[in-house]
C-alpha positions as CSV (number, residue, x, y, z in Angstrom):
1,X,-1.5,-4.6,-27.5
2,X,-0.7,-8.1,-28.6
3,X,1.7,-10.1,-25.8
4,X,4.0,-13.0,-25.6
5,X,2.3,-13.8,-21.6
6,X,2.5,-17.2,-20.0
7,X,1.0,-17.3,-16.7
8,X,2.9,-19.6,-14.2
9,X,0.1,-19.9,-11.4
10,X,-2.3,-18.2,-8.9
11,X,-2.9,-18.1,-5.6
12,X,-6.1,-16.8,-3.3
13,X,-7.1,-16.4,0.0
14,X,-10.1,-15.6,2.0
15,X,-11.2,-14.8,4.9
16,X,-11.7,-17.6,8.1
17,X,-15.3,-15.7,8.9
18,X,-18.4,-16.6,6.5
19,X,-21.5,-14.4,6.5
20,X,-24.6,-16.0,5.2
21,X,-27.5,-14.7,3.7
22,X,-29.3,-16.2,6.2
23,X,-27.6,-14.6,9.1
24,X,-27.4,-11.0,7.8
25,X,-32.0,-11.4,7.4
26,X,-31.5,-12.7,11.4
27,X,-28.7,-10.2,12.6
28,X,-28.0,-7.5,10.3
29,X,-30.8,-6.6,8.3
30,X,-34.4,-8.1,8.7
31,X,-35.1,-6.3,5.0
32,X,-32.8,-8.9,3.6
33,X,-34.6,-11.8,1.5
34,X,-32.5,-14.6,1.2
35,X,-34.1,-16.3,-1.2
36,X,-34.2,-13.0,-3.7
37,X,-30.2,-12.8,-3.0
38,X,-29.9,-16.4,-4.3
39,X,-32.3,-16.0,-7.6
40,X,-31.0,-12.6,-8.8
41,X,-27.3,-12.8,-7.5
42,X,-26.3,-15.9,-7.0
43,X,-24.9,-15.3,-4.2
44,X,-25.2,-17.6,-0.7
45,X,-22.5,-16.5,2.0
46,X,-19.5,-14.5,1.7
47,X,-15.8,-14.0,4.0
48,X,-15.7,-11.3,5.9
49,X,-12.1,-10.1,7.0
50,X,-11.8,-9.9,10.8
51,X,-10.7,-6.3,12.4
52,X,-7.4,-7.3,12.8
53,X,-7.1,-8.7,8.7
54,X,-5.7,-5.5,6.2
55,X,-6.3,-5.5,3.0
56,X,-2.7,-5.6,2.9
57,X,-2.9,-9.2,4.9
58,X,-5.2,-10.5,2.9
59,X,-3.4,-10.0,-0.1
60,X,0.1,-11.1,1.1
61,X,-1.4,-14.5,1.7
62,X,-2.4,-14.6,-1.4
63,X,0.7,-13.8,-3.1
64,X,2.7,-16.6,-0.6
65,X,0.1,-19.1,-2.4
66,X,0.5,-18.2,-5.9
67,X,4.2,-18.2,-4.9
68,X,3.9,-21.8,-3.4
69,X,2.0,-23.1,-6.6
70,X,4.2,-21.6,-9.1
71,X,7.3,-23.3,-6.7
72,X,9.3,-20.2,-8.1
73,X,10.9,-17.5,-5.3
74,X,9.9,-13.9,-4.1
75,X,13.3,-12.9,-5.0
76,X,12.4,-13.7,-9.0
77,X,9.8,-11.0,-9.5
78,X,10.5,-7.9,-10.3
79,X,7.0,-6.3,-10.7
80,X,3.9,-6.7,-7.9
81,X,0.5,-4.6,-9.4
82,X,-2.3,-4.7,-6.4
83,X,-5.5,-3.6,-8.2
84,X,-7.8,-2.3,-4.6
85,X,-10.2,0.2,-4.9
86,X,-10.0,-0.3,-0.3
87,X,-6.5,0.2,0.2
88,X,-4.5,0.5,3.9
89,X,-4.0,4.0,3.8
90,X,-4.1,6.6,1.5
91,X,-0.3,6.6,1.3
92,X,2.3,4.5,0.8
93,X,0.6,2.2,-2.1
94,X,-0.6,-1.0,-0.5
95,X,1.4,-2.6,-3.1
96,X,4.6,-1.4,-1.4
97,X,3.0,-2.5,2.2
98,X,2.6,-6.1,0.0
99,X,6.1,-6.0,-1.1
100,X,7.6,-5.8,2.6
101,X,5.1,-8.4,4.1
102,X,5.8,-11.0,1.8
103,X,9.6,-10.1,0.9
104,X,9.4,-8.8,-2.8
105,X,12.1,-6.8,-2.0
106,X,13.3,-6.7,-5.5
107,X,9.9,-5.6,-7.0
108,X,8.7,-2.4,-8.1
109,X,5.8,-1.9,-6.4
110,X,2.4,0.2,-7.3
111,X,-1.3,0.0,-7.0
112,X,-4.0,0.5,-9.8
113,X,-7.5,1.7,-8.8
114,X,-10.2,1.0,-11.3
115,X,-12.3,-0.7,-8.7
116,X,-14.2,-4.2,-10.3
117,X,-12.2,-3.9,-13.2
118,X,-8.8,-3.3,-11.6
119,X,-7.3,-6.3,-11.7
120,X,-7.8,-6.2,-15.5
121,X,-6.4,-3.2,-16.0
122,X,-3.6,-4.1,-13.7
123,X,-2.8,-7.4,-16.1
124,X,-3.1,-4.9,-19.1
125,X,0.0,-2.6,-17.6
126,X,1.4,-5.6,-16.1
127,X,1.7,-7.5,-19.8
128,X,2.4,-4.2,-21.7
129,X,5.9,-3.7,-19.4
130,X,6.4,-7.3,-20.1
131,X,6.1,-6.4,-23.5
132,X,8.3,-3.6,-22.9
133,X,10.9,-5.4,-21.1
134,X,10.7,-3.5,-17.9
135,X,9.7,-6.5,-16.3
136,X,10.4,-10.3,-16.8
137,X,8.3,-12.1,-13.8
138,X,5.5,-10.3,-11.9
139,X,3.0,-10.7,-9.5
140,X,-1.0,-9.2,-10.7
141,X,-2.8,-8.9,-7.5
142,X,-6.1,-8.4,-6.7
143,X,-8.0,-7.3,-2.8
144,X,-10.5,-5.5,-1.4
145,X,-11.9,-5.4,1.9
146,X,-15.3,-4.1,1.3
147,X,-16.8,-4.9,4.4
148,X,-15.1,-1.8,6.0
149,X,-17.5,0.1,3.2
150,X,-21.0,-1.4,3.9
151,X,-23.7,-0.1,5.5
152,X,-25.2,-3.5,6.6
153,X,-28.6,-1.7,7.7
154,X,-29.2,-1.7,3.2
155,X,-30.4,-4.3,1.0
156,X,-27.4,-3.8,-1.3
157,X,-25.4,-5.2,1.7
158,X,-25.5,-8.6,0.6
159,X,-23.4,-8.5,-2.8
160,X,-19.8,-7.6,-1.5
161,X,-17.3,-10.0,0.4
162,X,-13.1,-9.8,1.2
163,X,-10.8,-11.7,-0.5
164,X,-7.5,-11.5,-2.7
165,X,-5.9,-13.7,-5.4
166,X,-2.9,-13.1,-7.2
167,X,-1.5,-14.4,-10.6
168,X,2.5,-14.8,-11.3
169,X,3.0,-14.0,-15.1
170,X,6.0,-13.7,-17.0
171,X,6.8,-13.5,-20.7
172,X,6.1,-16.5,-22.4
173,X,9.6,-17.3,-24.1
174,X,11.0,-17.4,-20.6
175,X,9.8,-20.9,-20.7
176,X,7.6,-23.4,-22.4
177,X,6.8,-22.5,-25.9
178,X,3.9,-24.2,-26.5
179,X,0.1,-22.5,-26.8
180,X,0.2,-20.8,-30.2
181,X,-2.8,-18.0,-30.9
182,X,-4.6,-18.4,-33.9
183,X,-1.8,-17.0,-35.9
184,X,1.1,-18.9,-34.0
185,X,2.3,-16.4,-31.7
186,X,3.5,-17.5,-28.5
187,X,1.2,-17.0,-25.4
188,X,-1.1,-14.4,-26.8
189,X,-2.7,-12.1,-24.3
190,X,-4.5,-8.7,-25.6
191,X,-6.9,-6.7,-23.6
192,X,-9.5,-3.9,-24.5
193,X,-10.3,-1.3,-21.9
194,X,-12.7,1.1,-21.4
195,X,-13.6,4.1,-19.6
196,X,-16.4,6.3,-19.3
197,X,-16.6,8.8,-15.9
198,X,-20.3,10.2,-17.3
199,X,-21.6,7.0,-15.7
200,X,-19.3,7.7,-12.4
201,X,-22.3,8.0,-9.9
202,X,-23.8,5.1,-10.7
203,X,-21.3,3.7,-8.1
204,X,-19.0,5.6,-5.3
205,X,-17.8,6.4,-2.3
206,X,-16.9,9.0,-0.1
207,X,-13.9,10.1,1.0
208,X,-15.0,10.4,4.3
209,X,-13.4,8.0,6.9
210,X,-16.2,4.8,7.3
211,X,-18.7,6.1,4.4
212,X,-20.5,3.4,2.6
213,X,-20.9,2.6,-0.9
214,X,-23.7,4.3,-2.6
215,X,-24.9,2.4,-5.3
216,X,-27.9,2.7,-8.2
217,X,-28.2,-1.0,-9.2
218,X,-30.0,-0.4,-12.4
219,X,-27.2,1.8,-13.8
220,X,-24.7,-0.5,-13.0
221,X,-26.7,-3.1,-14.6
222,X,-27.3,-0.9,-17.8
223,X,-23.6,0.4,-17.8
224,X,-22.2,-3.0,-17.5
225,X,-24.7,-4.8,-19.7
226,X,-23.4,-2.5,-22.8
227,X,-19.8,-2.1,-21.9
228,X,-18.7,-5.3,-21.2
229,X,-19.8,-7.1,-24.3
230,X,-18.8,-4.1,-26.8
231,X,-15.0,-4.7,-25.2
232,X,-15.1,-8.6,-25.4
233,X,-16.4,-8.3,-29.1
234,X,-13.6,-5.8,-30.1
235,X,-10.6,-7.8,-28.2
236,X,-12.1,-10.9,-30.1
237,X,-12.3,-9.3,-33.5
238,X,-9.0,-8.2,-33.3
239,X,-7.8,-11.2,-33.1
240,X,-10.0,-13.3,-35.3
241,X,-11.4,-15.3,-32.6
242,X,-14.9,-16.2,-32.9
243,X,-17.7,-16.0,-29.6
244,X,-17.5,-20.5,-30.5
245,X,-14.1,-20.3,-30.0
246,X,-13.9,-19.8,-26.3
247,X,-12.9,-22.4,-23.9
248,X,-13.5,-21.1,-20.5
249,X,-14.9,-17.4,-19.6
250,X,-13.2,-16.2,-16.1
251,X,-15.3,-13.2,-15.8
252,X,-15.7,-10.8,-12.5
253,X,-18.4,-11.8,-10.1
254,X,-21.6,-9.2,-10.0
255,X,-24.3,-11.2,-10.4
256,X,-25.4,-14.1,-11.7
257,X,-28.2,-12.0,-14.0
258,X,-25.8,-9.8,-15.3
259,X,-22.9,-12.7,-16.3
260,X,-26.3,-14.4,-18.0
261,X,-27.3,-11.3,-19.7
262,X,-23.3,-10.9,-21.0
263,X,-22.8,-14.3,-22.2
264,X,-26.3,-14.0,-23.8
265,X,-25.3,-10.9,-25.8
266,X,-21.3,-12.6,-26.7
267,X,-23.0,-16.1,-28.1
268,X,-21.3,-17.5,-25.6
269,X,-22.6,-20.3,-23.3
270,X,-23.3,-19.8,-20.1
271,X,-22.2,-23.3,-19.0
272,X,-18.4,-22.0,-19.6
273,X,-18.5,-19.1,-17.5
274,X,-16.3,-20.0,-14.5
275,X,-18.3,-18.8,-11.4
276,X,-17.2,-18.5,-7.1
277,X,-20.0,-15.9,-6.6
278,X,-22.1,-18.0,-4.2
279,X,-19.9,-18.6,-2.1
280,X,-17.8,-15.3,-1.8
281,X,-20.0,-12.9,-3.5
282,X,-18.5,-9.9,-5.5
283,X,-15.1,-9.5,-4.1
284,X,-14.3,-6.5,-6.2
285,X,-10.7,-6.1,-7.4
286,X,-10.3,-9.8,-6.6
287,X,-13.1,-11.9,-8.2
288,X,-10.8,-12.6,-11.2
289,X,-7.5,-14.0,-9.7
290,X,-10.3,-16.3,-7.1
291,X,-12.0,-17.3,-10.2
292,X,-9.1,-18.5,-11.7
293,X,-7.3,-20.0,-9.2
294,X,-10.4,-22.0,-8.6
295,X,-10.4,-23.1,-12.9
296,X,-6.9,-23.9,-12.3
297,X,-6.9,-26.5,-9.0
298,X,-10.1,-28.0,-10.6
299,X,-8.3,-28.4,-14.0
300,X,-10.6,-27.1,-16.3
301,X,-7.9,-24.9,-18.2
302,X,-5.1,-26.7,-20.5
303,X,-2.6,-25.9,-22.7
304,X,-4.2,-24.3,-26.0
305,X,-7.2,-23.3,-24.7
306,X,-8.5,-19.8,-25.1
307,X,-9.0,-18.2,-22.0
308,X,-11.6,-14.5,-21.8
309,X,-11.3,-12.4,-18.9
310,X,-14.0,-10.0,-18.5
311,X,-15.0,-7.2,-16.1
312,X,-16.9,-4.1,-15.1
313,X,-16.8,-1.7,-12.0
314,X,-17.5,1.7,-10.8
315,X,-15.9,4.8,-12.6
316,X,-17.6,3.4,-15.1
317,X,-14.8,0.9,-16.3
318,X,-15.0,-2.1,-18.0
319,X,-12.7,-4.7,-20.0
320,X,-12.5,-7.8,-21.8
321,X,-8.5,-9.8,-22.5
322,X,-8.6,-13.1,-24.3
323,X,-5.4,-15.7,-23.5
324,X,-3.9,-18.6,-25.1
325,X,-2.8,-21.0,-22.3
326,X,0.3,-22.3,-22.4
């Protein structure tokens, strides 16, 4: 898949309460060692939804941002994807609960479920029914409210937080023209995904109401260490782009170790991985559309740079989709 994709803005929110290391060792969890979180995670403090905060909440106020920065109206998209892998209810979609909240009432609304990596999977259906012209402008959205699935009496406790960011994309000759790919197509965006469910323990959760995540850190490590790179060197050859050519990584938020051990394996320095994982920790579905809106309001993404997406979550999934920024 090869798409003409501009995308207009993005948009995040997170949650008022913040949970530090520190205070999950002293309240939660005396087994916690902060200063291990920090060295092998990266990780600091995360938000924490409150009891009265939805999934659904969170990411309506994420979509009114992207909305606000992009200065364009609900009533102009015609397509809202919520990737969550913690939705309201297990019927309707969350995506339709979205599109009543924050007045997409002329959006077709659905959710995708592919846990870490399903906000790139939902910017991989978004961009191919772009492509398809079944959609013009749409909203990629990304929350999870992970809390609700952690057993805070675990070490693995400390790597999830709550969040949601969303993206506004539309088809890149519905305005500027500028940021050619290498080959001078307007607003290239391709993606390579991957799936493989023998790995599907190494990550899951019940279906019982309030079960935790059970988790084997090692195979997600392992799982993710292969997949991940493998994807981001196929998308890249594809499109004769070389590791060098990279201007900015926006990658999902595991850990610190394993971003290192990917950008190790790509050729790719580590100094232009964006990273938000200290201070929000893995926020599953949404670490992307955070990540980038942070790149975006610091201003280290312009026009013509090529932009790498990159992710990998439970199932086991993973994905890699490079961008020319227009």
């Amino acid at each position: 898949m090869n798409t003409g994709l501009r995308i207009l803005a993005a948009g995040s929110y997170l949650p008022e309460t913040t949970l530090t290391n520190h205070e999950i060792a002293a309240q939660l969890n005396p087994t916690v060692r902060p200063e291990w979180v920090v060295e092998s995670l990266g990780i600091t403090q995360r938000r924490i939804a409150s009891p009265e905060e939805s999934t659904s909440d969170l990411a309506t106020r994420a979509v009114h941002a992207a909305l606000r920065n992009a200065g364009v109206s609900a009533r102009s998209v015609d397509l809202i994807v919520l990737a969550t892998a913690s939705p309201d209810m297990r019927a309707p979609a969350t995506a339709c609960i979205v599109q009543a909240k924050a007045g997409l009432d002329r959006a077709v609304a659905f959710d995708i479920s592919a846990v870490c990596s399903g906000f790139l999977f939902a910017m991989a259906v978004t961009a191919s029914m772009i492509e398809a012209g079944m959609a013009r402008r749409a909203i990629v959205v990304g929350a999870d409210t992970f809390s609700d699935a952690t057993s805070w009496e675990r070490r693995d406790c400390v790597f999830f937080g709550d969040g949601a960011g969303a993206v506004i994309v539309e088809r890149a000759d519905a305005g500027s023209a500028s940021g050619r790919d290498l080959r001078g197509n307007t607003g290239l965006f391709d993606a390579q995904l991957f799936s493989d469910g023998h790995d599907r323990d190494a990550f899951s959760i019940a279906r019982d109401d309030g079960a935790a995540f059970e988790m084997d850190g090692k195979g997600v490590f392992r799982a993710a260490s292969r997949a991940v790179p493998d994807c981001i060197e196929a998308v890249l050859t594809r499109n004769d782009i070389a590791a060098t050519d990279i201007d900015i990584v926006i990658p999902h938020q595991p850990s610190r170790s394993l971003l290192e051990h990917i950008a190790k394996s790509c050729g790719i320095p580590f100094s232009r991985f964006e990273l938000c994982m200290d201070r929000y920790a893995n926020t599953v579905g949404a670490t992307i559309p955070i990540t980038l809106t942070q790149a975006m309001e610091a201003d280290r993404i312009g026009s013509g740079d090529l932009v790498l997406f990159a992710a990998a979550g439970a199932g086991f999934t993973a994905g890699a989709a490079v961008h020319r920024w227009s």
